[in-house]
C-alpha positions in Angstrom: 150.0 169.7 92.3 149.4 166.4 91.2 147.1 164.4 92.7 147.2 160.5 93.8 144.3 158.0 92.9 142.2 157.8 95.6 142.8 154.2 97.3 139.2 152.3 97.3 138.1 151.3 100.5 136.0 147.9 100.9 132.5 150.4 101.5 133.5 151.6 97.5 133.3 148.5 96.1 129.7 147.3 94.9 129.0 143.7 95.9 129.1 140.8 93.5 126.0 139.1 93.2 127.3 135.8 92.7 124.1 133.3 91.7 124.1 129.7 93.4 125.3 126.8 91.6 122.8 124.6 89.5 122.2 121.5 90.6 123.9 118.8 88.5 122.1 116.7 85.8 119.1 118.9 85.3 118.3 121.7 82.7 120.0 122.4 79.8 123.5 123.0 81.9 123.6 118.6 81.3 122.7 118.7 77.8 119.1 117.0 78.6 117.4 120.1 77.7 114.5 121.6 80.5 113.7 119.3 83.2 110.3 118.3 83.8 110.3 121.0 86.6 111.7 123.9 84.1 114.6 125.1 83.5 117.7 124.4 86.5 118.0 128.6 85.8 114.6 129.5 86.5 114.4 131.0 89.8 110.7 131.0 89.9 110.2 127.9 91.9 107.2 127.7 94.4 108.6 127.9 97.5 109.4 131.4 96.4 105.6 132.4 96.0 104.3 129.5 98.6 104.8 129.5 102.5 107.3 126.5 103.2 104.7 125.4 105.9 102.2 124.8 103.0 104.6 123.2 100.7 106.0 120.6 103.5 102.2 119.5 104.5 101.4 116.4 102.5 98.1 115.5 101.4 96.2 113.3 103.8 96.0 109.9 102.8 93.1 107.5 103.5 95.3 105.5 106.0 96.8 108.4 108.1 93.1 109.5 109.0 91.4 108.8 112.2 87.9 106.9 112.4 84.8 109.2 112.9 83.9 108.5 116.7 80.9 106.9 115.6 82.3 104.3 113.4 83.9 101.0 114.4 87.1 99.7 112.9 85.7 96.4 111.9 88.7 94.9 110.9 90.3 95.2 114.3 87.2 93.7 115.5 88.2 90.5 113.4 91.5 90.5 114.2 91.7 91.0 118.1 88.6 88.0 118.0 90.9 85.6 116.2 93.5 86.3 118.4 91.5 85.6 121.1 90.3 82.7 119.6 94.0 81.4 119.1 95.3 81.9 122.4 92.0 80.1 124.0 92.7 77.3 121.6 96.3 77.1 122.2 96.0 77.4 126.0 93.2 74.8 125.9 95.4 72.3 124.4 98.7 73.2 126.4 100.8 74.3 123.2 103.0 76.9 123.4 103.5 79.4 120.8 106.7 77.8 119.1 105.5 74.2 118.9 102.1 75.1 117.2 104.7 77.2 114.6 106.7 74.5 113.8 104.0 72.1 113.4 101.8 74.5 110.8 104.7 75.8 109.8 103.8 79.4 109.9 106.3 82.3 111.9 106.2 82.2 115.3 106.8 86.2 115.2 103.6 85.8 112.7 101.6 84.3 115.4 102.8 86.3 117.8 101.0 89.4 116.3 97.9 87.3 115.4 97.3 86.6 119.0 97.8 90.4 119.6 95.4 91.6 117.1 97.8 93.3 114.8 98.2 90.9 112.0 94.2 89.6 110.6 94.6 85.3 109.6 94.2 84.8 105.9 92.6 81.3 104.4 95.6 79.7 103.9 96.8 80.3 107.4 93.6 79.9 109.0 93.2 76.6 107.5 97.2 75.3 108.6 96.6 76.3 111.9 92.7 74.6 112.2 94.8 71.9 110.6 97.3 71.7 113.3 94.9 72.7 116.4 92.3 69.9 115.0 89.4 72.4 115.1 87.5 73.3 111.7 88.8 76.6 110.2 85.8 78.7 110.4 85.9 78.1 114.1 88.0 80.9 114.3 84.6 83.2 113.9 82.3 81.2 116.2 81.0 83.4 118.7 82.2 86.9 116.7 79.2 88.0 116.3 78.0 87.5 120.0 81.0 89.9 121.0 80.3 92.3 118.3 76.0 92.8 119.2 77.7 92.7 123.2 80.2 95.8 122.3 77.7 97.7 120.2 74.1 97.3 122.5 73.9 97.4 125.8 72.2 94.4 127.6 69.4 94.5 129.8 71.4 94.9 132.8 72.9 97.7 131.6 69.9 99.4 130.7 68.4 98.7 134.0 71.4 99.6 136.1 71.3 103.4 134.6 67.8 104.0 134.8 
């Protein structure tokens, strides 16, 4: 009796390992040679050793940190105080916004966030707008301090009132 080859079933066959493509214009596949990460065939990248939750955390910069409880942002301190300062000055002398823009020739946008505290006056700009509002530039500080010793100490009152 002559036997028939057995027909394969898909079970028989062994799987393929079929490796994933290298990426394009690094390694030696583009003729450059290893990439400054190794070789585009090396499969011994970090994220195989390294949890991905550790690899996508990015190292805290100076700016992304919060300020201790106990210390005071300073430079908002300046900035909400000129902006202050503007509005008073521009609401003294019945201006609105756009006229005292064209007429120093800053952005009205500009002056917009300077009023709000989000955007701190530099010389230049300080000095146009004294300029425009007749007032002497450094006028934009006067009474700074007096608001600063008023947010950090308590009055008298104050002191009084709790005891």
């Amino acid at each position: 009796m002559v036997s028939s080859p057995r027909r394969r079933s898909p079970r028989d066959t062994p799987e393929l390992e079929i490796p994933p493509p290298a990426r394009r214009g690094t390694g030696i596949e583009a003729g450059h040679g290893p990439s400054p990460r190794g070789f585009a065939s090396d499969r011994r990248s970090p994220s195989r050793y390294i949890s991905r939750h550790v690899l996508a955390r990015k190292a805290p910069r100076r700016g992304d940190r919060p300020l201790p409880s106990h210390m005071l942002d300073l430079n908002q301190l300046v900035r909400s105080h000129m902006g202050v300062t503007l509005a008073r000055l521009r609401g003294e002398r019945g201006l609105r916004l756009d006229e005292i823009a064209a007429a120093s020739g800053l952005d009205a946008c500009f002056l917009r966030a300077v009023e709000a505290g989000d955007v701190l006056l530099d010389d230049a700009a300080r000095t146009r707008l004294a300029d425009t509002l007749g007032v002497d530039p450094d006028c934009f500080y006067d009474g700074f301090m007096d608001s600063l010793r008023s947010g950090l100490w308590p009055t008298l009152q104050d002191a009084l009132s709790r005891t």
